[in-house]
C-alpha positions in Angstrom: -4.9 -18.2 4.4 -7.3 -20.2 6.7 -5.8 -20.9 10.1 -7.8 -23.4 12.7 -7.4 -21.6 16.5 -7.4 -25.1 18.0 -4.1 -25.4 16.0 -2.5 -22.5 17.7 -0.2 -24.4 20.7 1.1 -22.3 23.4 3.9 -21.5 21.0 2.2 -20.6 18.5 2.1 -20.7 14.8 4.2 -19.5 12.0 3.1 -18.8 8.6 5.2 -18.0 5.5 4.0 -17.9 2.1 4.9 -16.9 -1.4 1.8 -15.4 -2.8 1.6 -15.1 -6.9 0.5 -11.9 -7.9 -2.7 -13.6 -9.3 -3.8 -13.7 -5.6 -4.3 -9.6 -5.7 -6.9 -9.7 -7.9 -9.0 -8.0 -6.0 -6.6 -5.2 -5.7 -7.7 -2.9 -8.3 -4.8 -0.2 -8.0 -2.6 -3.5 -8.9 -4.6 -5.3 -11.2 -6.6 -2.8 -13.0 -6.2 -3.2 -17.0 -4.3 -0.3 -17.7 -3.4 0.8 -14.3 0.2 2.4 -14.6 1.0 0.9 -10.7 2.1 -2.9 -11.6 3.3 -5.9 -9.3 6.5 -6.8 -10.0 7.4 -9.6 -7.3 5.4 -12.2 -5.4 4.4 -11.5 -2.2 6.2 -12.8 0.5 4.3 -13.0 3.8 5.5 -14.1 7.3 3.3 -13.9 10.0 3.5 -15.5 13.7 0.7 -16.0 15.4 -0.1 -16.8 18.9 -3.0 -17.3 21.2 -4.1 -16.2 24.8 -7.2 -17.3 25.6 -9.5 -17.2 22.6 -7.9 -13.5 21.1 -5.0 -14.3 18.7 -2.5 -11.7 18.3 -0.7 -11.7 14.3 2.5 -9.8 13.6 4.8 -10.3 10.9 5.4 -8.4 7.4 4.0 -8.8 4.2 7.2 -7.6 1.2 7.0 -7.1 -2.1 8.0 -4.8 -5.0 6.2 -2.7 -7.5 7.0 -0.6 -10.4 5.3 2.7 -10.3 5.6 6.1 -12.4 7.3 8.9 -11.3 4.4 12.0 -10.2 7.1 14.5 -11.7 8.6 13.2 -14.8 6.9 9.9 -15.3 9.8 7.4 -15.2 9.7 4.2 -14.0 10.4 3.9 -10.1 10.7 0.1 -8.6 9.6 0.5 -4.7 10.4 -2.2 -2.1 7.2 -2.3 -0.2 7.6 -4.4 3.8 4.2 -3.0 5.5 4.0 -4.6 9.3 1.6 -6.7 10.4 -0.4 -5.8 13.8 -3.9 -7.8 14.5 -5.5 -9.0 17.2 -8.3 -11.1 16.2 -11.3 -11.9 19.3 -13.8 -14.3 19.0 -17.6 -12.9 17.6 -19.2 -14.0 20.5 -16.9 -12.0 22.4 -18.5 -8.8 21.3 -20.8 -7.0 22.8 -23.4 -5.0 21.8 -22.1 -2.0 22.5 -18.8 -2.4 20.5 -20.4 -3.8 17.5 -20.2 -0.2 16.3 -16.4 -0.1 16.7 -14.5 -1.6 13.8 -13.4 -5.5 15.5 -11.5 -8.3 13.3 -13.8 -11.2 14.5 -14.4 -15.0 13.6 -16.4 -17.3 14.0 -16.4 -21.2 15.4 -12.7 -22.6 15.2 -11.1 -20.7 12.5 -9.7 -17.5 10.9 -9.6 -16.5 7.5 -6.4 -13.8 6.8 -6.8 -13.8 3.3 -8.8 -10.3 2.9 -6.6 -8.7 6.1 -3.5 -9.4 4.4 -5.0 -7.5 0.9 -6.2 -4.7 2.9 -2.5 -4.7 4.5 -1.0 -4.6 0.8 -3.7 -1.9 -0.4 -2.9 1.0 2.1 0.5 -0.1 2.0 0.9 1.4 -1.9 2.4 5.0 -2.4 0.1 7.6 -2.9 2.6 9.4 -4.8 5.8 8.0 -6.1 9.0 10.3 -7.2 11.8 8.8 -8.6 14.1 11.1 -6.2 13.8 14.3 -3.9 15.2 16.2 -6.3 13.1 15.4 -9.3 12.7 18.6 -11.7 9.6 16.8 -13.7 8.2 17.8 -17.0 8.6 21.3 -18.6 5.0 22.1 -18.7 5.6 23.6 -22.1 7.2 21.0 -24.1 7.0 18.0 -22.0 10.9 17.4 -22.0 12.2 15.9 -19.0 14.3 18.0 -17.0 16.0 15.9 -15.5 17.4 14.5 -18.7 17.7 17.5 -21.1 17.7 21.1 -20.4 14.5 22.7 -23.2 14.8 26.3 -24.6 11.5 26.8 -23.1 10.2 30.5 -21.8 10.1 29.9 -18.6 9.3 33.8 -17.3 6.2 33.7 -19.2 3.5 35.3 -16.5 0.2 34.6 -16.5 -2.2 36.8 -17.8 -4.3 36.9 -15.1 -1.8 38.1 -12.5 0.1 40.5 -14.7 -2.0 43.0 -12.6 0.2 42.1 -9.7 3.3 42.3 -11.1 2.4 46.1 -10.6 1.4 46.5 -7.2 3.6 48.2 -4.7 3.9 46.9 -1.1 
C-alpha cells in the first residue's frame, strides 16, 4: 500500500482495497499454526488521505470478521471488527533532534508505505478476550459440561480445603 505524496492533489486521495487474508501473514495472533483466533473475511480497507504542506493526514477504517473462542465456554464467537484509522504522517527531514525520541510515522523522499500501519491497525484491533454473550455461565470446572447448554449434577458447594478454616471464623 505504497502511495507517492506528489500524487496527493488538493483533494486528495482515496484508497479502497480488498486485502486477502494471505496479506496478514505477519500477524501471528491470525496466522499462527494452530492459533484458535482465525480470519474469516478479507479485509476491507478505505482510507482518504489528504495533504497540507508536506504532513499527510489518513483516516478511514479497516473491517473485517474473525472467528474467535469463547474465554467462558469455548464456543465459536464470529466478531465484526471496523478499527478507525487516525495518522498523520510528516516528512523525516521534518524531525528534529529532539523528537526523534518520541514515536513519529515518518517517510522518506516522495512516498509512503501504509502497509505495516494498517497491520499494526488490525493487531491491536483483536479482542483480548472474547465471550460469546454477557451472560455466559462457562464450563463447570468439574466436568467440563457447558452450562449454558446442559445443567451437570456437579457438587458445586464443595469448599476448599484450605479455607475451610474460615468457614469458622466469627465477625
Amino acid at each position: 500500500m505504497k502511495v507517492r505524496v506528489s500524487d496527493i492533489k488538493e483533494n486528495g486521495i482515496h484508497i479502497e482495497a480488498l486485502k486477502d487474508p494471505q496479506w496478514l501473514e505477519n500477524v501471528p495472533e491470525l496466522c499462527r499454526e494452530g492459533s484458535p483466533t482465525k480470519l474469516t473475511s478479507s479485509i476491507n480497507i478505505d482510507l482518504q488521505l489528504t495533504k497540507v504542506l508536506k504532513e499527510v493526514s489518513v483516516s478511514g477504517n479497516i473491517e473485517f470478521s474473525i472467528d474467535a473462542p469463547c474465554s467462558r465456554c469455548m464456543e465459536t464467537v464470529n466478531i465484526d471488527i471496523n478499527p478507525p484509522v487516525e495518522l498523520i504522517v510528516t516528512p523525516a527531514e521534518n524531525i528534529s533532534e529532539e523528537d526523534e525520541d518520541l514515536d513519529h510515522v515518518t517517510y522518506a523522499g516522495d512516498e509512503i508505505d501504509l502497509t505495516n500501519f494498517v497491520r499494526e491497525q488490525i493487531a491491536i484491533s483483536l479482542p483480548i478476550k472474547v465471550t460469546c454473550n454477557e451472560n455466559c455461565k462457562g464450563l463447570c470446572s468439574e466436568c467440563g459440561a457447558n452450562l449454558n447448554k446442559e445443567v451437570c449434577d456437579c457438587e458445586r458447594d464443595q469448599i476448599d480445603p484450605r479455607f475451610a478454616v474460615l468457614k469458622n471464623l466469627k465477625v
